[in-house]
PDB file of N, CA, C and O in Angstrom:
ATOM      1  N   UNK A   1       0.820  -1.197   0.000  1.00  0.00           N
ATOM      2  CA  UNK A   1       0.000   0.000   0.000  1.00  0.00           C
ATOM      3  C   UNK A   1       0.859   1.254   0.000  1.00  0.00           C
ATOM      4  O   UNK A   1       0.436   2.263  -0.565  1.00  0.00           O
ATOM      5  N   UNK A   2       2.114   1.244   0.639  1.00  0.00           N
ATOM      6  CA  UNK A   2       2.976   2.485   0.833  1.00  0.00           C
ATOM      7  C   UNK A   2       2.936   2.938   1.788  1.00  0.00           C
ATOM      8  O   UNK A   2       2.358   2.422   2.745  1.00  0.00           O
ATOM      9  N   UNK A   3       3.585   4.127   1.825  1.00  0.00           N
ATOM     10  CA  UNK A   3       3.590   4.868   3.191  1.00  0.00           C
ATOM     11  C   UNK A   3       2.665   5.949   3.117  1.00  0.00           C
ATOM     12  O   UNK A   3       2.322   6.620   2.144  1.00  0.00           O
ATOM     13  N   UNK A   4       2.283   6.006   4.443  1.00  0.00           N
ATOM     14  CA  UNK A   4       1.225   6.849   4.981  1.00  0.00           C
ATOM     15  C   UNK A   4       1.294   7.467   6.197  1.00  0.00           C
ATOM     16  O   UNK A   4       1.964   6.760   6.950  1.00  0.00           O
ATOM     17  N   UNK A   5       0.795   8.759   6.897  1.00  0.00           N
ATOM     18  CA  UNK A   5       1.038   9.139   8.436  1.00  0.00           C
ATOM     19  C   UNK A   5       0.551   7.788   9.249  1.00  0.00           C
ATOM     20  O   UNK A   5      -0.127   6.895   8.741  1.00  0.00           O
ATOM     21  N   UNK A   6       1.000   7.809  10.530  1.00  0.00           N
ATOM     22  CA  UNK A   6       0.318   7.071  11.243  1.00  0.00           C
ATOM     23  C   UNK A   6      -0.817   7.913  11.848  1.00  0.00           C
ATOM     24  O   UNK A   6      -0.952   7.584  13.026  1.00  0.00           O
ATOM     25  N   UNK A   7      -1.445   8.609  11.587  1.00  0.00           N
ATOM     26  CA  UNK A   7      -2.954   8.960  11.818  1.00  0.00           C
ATOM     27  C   UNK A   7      -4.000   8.491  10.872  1.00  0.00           C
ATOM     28  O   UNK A   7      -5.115   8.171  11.283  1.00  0.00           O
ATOM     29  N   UNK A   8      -3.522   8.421   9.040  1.00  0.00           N
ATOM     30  CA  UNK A   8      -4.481   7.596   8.686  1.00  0.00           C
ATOM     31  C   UNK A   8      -4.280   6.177   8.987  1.00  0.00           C
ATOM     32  O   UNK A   8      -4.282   5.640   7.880  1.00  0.00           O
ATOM     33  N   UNK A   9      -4.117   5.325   9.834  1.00  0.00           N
ATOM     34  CA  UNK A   9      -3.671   4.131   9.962  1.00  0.00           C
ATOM     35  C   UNK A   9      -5.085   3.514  10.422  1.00  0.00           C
ATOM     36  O   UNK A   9      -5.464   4.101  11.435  1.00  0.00           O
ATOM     37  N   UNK A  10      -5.646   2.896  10.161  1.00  0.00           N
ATOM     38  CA  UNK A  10      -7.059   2.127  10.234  1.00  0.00           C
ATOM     39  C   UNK A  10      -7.249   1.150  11.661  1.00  0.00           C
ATOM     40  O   UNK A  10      -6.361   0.298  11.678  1.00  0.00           O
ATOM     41  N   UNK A  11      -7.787   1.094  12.359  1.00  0.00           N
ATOM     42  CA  UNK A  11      -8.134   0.332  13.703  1.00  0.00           C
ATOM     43  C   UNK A  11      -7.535  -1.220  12.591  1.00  0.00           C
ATOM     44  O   UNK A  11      -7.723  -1.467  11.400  1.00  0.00           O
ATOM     45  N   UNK A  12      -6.750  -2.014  13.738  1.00  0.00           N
ATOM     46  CA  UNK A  12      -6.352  -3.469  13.518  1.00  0.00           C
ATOM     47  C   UNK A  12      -4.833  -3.521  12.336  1.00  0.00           C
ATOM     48  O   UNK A  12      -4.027  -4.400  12.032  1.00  0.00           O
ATOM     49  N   UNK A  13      -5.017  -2.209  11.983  1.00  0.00           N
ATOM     50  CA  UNK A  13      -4.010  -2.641  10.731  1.00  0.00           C
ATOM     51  C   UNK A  13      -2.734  -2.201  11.747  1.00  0.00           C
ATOM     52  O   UNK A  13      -2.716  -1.594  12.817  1.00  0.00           O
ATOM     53  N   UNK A  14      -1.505  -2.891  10.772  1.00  0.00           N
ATOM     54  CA  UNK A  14       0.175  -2.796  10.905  1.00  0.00           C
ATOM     55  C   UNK A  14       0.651  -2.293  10.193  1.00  0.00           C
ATOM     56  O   UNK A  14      -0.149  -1.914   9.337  1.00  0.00           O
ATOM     57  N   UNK A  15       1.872  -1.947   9.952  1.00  0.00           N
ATOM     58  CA  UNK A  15       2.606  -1.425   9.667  1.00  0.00           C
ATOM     59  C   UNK A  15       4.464  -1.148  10.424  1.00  0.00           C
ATOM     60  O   UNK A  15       5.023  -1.747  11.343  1.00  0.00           O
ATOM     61  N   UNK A  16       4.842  -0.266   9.741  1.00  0.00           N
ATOM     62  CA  UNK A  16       6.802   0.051   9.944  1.00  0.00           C
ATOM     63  C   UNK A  16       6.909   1.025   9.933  1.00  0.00           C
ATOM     64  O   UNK A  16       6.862   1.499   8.798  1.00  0.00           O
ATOM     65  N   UNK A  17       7.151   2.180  11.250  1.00  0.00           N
ATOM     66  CA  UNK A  17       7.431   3.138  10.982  1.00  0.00           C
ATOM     67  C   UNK A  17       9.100   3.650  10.108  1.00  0.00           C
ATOM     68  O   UNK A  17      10.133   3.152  10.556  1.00  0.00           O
ATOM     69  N   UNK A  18       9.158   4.295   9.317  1.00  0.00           N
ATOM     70  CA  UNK A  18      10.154   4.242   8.387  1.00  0.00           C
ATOM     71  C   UNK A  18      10.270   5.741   8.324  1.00  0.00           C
ATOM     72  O   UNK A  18      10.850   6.073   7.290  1.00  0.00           O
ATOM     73  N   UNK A  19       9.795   7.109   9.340  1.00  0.00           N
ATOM     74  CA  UNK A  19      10.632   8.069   9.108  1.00  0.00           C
ATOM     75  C   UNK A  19       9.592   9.267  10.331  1.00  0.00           C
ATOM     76  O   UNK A  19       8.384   9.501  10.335  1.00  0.00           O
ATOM     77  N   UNK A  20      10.689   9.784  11.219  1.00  0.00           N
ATOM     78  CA  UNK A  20       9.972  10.730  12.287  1.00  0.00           C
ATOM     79  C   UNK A  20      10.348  12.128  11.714  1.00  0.00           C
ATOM     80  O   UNK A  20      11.512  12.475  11.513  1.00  0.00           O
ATOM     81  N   UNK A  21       9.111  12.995  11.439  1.00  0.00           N
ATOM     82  CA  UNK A  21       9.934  13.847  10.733  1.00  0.00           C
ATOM     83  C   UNK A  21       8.986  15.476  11.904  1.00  0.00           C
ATOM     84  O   UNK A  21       7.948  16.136  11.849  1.00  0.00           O
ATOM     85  N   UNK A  22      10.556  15.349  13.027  1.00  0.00           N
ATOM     86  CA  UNK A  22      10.408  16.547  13.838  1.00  0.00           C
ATOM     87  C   UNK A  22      11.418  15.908  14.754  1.00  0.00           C
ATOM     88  O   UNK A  22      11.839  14.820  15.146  1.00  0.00           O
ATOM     89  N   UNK A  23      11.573  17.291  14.876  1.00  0.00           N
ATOM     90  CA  UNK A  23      13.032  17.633  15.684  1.00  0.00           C
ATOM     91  C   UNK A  23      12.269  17.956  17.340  1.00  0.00           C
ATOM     92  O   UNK A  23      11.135  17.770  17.783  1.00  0.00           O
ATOM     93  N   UNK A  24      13.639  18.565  17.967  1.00  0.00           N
ATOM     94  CA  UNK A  24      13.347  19.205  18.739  1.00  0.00           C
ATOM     95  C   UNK A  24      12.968  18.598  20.206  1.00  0.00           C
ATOM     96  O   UNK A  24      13.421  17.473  20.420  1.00  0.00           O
ATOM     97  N   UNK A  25      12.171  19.218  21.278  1.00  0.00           N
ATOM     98  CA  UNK A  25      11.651  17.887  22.456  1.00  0.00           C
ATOM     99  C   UNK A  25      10.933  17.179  22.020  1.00  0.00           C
ATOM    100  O   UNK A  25      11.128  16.031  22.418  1.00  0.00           O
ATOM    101  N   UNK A  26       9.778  17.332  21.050  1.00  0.00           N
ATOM    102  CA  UNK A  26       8.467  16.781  20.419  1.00  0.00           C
ATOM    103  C   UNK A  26       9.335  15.058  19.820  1.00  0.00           C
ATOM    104  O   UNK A  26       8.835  13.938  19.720  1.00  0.00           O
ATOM    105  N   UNK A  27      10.620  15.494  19.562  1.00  0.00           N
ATOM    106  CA  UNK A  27      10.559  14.444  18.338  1.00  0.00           C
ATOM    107  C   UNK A  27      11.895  13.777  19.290  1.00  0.00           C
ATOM    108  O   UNK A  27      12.574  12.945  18.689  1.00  0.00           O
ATOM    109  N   UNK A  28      12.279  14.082  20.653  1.00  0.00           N
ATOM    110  CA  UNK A  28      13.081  13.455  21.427  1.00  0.00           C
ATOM    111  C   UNK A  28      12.246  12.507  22.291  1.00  0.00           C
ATOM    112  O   UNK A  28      12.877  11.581  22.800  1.00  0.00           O
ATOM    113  N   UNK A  29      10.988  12.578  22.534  1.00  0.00           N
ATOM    114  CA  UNK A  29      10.035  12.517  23.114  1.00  0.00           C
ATOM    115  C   UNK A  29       9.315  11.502  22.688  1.00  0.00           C
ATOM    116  O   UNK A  29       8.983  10.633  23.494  1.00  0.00           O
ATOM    117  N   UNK A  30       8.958  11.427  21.399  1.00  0.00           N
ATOM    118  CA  UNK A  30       8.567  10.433  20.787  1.00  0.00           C
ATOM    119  C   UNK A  30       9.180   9.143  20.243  1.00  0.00           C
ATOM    120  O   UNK A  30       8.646   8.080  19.927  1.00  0.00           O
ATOM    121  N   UNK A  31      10.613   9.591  20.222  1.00  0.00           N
ATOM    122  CA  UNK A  31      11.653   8.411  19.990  1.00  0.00           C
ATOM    123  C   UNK A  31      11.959   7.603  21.105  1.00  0.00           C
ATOM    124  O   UNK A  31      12.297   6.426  20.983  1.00  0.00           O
ATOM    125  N   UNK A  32      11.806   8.453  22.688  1.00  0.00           N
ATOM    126  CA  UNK A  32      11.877   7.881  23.842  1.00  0.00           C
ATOM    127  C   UNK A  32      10.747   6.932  24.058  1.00  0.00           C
ATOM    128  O   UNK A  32      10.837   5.852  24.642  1.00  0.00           O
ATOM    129  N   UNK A  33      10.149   7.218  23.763  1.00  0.00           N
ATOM    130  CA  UNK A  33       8.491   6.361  23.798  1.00  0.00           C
ATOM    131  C   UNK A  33       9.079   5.108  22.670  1.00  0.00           C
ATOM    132  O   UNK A  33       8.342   4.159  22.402  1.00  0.00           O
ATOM    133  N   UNK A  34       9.871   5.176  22.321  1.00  0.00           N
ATOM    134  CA  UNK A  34      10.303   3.270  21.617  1.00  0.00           C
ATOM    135  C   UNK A  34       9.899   3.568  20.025  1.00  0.00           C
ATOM    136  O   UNK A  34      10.345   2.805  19.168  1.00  0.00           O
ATOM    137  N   UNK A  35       8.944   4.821  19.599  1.00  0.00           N
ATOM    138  CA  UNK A  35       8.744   4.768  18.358  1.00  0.00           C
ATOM    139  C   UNK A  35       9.796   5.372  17.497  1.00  0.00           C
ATOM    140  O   UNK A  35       9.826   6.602  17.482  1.00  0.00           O
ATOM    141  N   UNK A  36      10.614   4.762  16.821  1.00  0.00           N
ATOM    142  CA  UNK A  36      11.759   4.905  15.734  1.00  0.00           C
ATOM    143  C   UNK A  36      11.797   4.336  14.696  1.00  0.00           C
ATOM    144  O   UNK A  36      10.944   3.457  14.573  1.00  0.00           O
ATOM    145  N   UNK A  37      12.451   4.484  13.889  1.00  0.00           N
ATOM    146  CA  UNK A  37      12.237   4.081  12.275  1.00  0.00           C
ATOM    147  C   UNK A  37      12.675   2.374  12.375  1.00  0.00           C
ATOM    148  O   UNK A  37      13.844   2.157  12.693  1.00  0.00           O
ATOM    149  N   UNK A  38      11.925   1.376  12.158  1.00  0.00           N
ATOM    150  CA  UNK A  38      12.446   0.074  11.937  1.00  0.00           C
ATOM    151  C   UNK A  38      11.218  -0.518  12.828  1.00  0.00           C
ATOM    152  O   UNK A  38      11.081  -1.741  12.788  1.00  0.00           O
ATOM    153  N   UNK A  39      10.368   0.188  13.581  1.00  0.00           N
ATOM    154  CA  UNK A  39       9.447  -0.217  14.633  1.00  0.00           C
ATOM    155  C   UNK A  39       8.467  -0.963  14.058  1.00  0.00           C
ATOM    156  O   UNK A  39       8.415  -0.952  12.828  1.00  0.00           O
ATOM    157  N   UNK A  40       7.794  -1.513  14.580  1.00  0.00           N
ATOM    158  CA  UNK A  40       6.450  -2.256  13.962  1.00  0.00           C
ATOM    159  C   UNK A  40       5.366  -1.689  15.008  1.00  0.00           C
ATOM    160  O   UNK A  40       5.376  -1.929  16.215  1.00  0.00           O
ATOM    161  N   UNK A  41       4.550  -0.996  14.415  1.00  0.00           N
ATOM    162  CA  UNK A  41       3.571  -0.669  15.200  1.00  0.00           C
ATOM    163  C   UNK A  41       1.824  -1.317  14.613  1.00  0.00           C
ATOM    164  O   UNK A  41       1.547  -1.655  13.462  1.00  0.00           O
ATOM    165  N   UNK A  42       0.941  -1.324  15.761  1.00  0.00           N
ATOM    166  CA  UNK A  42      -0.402  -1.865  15.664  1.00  0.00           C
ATOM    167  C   UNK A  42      -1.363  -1.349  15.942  1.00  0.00           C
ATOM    168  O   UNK A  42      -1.675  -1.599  17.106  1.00  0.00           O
ATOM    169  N   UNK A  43      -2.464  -0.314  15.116  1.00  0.00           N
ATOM    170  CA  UNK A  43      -3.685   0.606  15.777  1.00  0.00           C
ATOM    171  C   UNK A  43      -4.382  -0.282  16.615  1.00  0.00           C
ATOM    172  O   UNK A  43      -5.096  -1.145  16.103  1.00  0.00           O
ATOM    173  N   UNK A  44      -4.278  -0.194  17.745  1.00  0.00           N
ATOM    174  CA  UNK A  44      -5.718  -0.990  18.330  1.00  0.00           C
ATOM    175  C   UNK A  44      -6.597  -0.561  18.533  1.00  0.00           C
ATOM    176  O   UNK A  44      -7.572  -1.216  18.902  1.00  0.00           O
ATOM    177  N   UNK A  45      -6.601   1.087  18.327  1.00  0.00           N
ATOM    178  CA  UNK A  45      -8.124   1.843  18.327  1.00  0.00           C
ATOM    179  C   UNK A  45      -8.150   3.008  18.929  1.00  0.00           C
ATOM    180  O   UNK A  45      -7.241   3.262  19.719  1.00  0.00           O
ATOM    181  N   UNK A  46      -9.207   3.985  18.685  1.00  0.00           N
ATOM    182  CA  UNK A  46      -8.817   4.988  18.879  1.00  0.00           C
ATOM    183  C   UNK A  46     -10.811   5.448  19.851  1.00  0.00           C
ATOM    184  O   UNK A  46     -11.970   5.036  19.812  1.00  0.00           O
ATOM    185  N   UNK A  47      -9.973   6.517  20.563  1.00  0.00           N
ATOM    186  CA  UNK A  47     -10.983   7.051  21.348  1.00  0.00           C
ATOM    187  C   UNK A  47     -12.302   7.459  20.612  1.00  0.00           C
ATOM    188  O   UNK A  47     -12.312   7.663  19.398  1.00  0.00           O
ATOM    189  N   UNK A  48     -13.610   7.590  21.536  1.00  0.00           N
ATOM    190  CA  UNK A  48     -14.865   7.860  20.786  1.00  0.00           C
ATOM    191  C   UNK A  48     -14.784   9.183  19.809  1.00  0.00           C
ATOM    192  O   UNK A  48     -15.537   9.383  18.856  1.00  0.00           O
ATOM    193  N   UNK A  49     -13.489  10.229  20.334  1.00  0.00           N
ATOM    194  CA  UNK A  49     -13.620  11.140  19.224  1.00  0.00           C
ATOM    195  C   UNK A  49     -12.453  11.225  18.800  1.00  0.00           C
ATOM    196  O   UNK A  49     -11.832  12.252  19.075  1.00  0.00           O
ATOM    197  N   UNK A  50     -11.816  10.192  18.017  1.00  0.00           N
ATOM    198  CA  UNK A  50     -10.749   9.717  17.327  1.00  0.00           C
ATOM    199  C   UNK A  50     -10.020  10.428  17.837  1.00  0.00           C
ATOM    200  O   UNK A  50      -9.755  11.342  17.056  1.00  0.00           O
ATOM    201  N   UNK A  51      -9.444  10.545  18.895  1.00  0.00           N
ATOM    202  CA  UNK A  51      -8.171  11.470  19.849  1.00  0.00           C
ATOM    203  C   UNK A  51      -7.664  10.854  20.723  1.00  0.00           C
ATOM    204  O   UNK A  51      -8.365   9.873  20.477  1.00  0.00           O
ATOM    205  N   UNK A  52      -6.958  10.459  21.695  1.00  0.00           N
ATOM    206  CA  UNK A  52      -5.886   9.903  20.849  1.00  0.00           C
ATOM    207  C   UNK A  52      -5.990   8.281  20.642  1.00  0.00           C
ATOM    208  O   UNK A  52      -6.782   7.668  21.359  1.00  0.00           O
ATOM    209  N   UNK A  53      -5.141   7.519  19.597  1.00  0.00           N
ATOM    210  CA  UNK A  53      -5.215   6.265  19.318  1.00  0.00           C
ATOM    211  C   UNK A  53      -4.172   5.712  20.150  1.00  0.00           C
ATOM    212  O   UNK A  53      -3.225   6.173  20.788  1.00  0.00           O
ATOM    213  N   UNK A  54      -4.746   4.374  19.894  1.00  0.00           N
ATOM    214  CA  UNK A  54      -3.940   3.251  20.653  1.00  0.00           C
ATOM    215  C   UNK A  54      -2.850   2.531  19.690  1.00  0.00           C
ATOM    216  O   UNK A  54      -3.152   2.125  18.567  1.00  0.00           O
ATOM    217  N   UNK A  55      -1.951   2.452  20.075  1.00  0.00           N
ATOM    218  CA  UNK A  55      -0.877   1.380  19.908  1.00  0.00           C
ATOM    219  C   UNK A  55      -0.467   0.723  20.148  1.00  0.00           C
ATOM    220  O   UNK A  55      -0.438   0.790  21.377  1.00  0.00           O
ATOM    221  N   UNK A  56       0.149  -0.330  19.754  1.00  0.00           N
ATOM    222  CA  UNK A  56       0.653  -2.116  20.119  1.00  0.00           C
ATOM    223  C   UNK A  56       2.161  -1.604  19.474  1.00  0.00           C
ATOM    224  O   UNK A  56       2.399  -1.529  18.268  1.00  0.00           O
ATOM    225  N   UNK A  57       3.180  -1.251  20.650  1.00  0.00           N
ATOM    226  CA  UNK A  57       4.652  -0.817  19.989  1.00  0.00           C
ATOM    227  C   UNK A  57       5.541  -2.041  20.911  1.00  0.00           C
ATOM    228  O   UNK A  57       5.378  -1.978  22.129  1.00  0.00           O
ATOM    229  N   UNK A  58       6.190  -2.814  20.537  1.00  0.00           N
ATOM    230  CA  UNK A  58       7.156  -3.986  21.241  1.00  0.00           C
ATOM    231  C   UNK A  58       6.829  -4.330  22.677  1.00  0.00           C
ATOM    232  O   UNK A  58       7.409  -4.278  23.762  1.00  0.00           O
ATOM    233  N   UNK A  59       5.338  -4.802  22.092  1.00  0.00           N
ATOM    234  CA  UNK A  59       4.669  -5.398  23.473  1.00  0.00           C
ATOM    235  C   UNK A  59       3.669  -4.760  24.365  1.00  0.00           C
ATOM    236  O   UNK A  59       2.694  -5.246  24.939  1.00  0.00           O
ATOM    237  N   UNK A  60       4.120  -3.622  24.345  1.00  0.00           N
ATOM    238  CA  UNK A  60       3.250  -2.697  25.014  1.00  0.00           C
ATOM    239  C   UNK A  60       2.087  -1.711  24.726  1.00  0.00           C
ATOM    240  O   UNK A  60       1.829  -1.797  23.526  1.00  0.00           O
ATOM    241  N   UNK A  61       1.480  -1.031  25.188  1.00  0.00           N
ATOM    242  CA  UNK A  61       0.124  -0.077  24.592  1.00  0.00           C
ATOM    243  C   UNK A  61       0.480   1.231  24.919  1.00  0.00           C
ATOM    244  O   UNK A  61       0.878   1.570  26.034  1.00  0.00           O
ATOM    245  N   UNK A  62       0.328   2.029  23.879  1.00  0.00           N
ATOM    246  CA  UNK A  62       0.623   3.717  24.214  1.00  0.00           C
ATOM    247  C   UNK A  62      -0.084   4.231  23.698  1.00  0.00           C
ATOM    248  O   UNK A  62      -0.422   3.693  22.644  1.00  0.00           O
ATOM    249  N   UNK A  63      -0.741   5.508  24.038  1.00  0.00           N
ATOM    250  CA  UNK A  63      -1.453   5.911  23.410  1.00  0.00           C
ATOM    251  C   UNK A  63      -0.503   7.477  22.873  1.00  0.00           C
ATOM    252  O   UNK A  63       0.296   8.071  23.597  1.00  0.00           O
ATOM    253  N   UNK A  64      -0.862   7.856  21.497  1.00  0.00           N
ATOM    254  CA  UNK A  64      -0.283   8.813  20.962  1.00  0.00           C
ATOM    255  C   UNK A  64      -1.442  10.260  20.426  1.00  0.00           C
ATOM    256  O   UNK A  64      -2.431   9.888  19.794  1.00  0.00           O
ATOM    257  N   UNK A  65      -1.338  11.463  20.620  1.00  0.00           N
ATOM    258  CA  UNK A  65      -2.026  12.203  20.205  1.00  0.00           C
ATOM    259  C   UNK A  65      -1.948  12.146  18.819  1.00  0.00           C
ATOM    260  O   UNK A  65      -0.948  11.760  18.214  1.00  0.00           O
ATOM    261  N   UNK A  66      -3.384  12.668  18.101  1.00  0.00           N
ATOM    262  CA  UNK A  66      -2.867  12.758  16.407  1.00  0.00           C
ATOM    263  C   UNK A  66      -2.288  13.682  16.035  1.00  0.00           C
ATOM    264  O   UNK A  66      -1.767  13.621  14.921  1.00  0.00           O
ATOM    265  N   UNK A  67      -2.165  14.901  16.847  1.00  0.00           N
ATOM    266  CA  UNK A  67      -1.292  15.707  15.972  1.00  0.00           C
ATOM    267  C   UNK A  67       0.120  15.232  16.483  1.00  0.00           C
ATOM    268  O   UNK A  67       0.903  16.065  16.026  1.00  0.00           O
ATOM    269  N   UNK A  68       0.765  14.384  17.142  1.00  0.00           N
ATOM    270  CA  UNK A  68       1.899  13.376  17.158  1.00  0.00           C
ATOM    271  C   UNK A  68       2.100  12.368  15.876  1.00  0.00           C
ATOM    272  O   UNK A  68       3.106  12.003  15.267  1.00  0.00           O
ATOM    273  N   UNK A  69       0.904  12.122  15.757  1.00  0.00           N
ATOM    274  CA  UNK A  69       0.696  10.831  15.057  1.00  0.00           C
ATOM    275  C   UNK A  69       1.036  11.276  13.357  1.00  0.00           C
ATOM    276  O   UNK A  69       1.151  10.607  12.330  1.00  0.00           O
ATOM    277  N   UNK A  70       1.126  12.763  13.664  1.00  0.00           N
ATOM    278  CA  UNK A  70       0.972  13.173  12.034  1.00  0.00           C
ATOM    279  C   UNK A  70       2.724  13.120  11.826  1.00  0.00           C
ATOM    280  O   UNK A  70       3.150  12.652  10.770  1.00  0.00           O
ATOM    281  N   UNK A  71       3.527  13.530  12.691  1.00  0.00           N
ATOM    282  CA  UNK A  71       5.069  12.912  12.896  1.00  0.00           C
ATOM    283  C   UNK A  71       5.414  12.087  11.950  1.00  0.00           C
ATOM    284  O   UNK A  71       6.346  12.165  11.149  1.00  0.00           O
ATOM    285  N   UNK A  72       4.627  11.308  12.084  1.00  0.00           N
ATOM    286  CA  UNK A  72       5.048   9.346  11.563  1.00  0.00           C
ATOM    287  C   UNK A  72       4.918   8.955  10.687  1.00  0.00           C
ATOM    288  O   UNK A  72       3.724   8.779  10.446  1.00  0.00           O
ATOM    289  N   UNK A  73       5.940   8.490   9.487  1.00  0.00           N
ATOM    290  CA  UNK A  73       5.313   8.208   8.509  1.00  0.00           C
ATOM    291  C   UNK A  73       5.509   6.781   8.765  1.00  0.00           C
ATOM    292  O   UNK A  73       6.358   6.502   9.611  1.00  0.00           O
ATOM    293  N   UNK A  74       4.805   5.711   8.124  1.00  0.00           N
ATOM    294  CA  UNK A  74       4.642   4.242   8.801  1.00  0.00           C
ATOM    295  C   UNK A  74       4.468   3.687   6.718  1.00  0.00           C
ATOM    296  O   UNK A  74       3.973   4.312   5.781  1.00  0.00           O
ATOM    297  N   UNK A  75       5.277   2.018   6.783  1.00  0.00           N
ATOM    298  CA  UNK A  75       4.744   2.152   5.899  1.00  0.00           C
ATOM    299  C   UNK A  75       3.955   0.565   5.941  1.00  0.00           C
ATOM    300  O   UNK A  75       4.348  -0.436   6.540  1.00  0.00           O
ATOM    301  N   UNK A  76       3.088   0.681   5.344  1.00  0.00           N
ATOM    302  CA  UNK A  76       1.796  -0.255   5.653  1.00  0.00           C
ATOM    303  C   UNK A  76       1.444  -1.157   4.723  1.00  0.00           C
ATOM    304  O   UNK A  76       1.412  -0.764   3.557  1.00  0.00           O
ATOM    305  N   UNK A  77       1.173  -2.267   4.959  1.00  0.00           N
ATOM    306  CA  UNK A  77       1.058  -3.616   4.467  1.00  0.00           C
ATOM    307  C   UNK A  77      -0.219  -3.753   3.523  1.00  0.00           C
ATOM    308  O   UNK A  77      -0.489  -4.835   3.002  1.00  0.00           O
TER     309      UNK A  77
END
C-alpha cells in the first residue's frame, strides 16, 4: 500500500514506521516512547472522538495524540 502518516492508519491494521519527521523535544520525546524508524507498530483503536489512538509498539500499549501521530510516517502492508 505504501507509506502513509500514522494517523491515517485504520483500527487493527500494521505497519513500519520508516521516518519521524520533527526535531526538537516533540521528536526526542517520541523516539523515547520506543517509536523509531524500523518499529512495527499496531492501531488498536482509537478514542470515541478519534483522539488519541492506541498502539501495540514492542509489546506494550501507548497511546499517541494525532497531531503526534501526524510525525510518523509508517509504511503499511
Amino acid at each position: 500500500m505504501g507509506k502513509i502518516s500514522m494517523r491515517r492508519m485504520k483500527e487493527n491494521q500494521s505497519g513500519v514506521i520508516t521516518e519521524i519527521n520533527i526535531g526538537g523535544a516533540l521528536g526526542r520525546r517520541i523516539r523515547d516512547m520506543g517509536l523509531v524508524p524500523g518499529t512495527e507498530v499496531t492501531v488498536l483503536g482509537r478514542a470515541p472522538l478519534y483522539d488519541p489512538v492506541a498502539l501495540r509498539v514492542r509489546g506494550f500499549t501507548l497511546t499517541l495524540r494525532n497531531s503526534e501521530a501526524d510525525y510518523l510516517e509508517v509504511e503499511v502492508e
